[in-house]
VOGU-3710 file (C-alpha; in Angstrom, 3 decimals, decimal comma):
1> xxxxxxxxxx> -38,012/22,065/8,620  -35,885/23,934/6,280  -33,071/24,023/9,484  -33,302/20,113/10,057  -32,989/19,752/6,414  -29,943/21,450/6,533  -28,271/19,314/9,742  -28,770/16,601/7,830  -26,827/17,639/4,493  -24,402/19,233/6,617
11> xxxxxxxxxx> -23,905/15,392/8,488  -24,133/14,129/5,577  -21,175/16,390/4,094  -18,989/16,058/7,243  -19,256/12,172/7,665  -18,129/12,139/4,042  -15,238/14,138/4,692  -14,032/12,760/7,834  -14,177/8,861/6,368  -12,220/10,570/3,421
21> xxxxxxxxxx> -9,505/11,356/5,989  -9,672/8,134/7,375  -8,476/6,451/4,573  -5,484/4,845/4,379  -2,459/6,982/2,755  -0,349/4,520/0,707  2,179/6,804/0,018  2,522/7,652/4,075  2,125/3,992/4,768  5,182/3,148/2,225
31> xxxxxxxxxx> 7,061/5,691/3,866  6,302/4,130/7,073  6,437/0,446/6,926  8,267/-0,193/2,817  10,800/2,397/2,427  13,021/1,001/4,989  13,928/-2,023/2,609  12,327/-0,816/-0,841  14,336/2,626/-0,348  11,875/6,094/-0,186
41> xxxxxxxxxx> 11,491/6,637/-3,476  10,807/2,706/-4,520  14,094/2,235/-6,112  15,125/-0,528/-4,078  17,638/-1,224/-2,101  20,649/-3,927/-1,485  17,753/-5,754/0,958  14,695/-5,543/-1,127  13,671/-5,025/-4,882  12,583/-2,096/-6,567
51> xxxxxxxxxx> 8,963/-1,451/-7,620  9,715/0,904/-10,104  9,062/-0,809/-13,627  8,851/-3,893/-11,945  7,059/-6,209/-13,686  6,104/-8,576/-11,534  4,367/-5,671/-9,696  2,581/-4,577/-12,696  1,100/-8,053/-13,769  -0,069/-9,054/-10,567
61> xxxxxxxxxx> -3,731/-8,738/-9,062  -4,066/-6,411/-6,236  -5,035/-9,382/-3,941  -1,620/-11,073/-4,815  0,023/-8,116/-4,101  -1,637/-7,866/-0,439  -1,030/-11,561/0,191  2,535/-10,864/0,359  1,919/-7,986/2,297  -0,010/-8,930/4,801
71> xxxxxxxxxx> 1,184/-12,731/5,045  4,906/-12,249/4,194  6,958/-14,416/1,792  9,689/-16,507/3,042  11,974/-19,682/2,123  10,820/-21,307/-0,838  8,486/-18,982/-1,117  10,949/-16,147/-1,716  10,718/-14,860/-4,910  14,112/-12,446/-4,947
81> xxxxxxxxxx> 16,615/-15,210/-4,138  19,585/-12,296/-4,629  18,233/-10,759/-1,765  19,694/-11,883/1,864  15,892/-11,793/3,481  12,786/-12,345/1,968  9,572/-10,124/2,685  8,258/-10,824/6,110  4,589/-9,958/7,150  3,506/-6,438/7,971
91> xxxxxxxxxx> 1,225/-6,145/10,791  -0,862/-3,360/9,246  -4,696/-3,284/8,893  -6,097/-4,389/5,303  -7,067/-0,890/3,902  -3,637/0,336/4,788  -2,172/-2,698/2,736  -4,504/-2,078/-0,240  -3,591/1,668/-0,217  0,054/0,508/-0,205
101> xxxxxxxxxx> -0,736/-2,092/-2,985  -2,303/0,846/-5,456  0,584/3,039/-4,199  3,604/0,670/-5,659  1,096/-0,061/-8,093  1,374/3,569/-9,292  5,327/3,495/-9,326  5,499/0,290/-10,747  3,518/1,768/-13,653  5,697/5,310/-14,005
111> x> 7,886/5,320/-17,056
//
């Protein structure tokens, strides 16, 4: 008993862990799919905005935030009109564009 008892918390333990590794990285993600247009350390670039201190960013719901992501903003849409494209659609799955949304999230709140 005291040896199936133990298989158990040990299952227990190790499904923990491994769905812990399954979740999505933000910061990896960013790297990945963002910092191509945002710039690698959220700065932005001359084809996207900035996230750090960006107040739109900061003031908008998380849901907002992974609209944009995972829909895209274009035309009259476009918020950024300086910028020559607006944000297109990422095909990513929704917990890797909720990890990305806390991750600028983050930077848009560093001072």
């Amino acid at each position: 008993m005291k040896r199936f008892m133990f298989f158990c918390v040990m299952a227990v333990v190790l499904g923990l862990a491994a769905s812990a590794l399954a979740a999505a990285d933000g910061a990896a993600v960013y790297k990945a799919k963002c910092a191509p247009c945002h710039g690698p350390e959220a700065q932005g670039t001359p084809m996207a905005p900035g996230f750090k201190g960006n107040d739109f960013v900061k003031t908008s719901t998380d849901q907002q935030l992974m609209d944009i992501v995972l829909k895209g903003r274009e035309g009259p849409a476009k918020r950024y009109k300086q910028f020559p494209m607006g944000m297109p659609k990422q095909n990513i799955k929704e917990d890797e564009a909720k990890a990305v949304v806390e991750h600028i999230k983050g930077v848009a709140n560093k001072k």
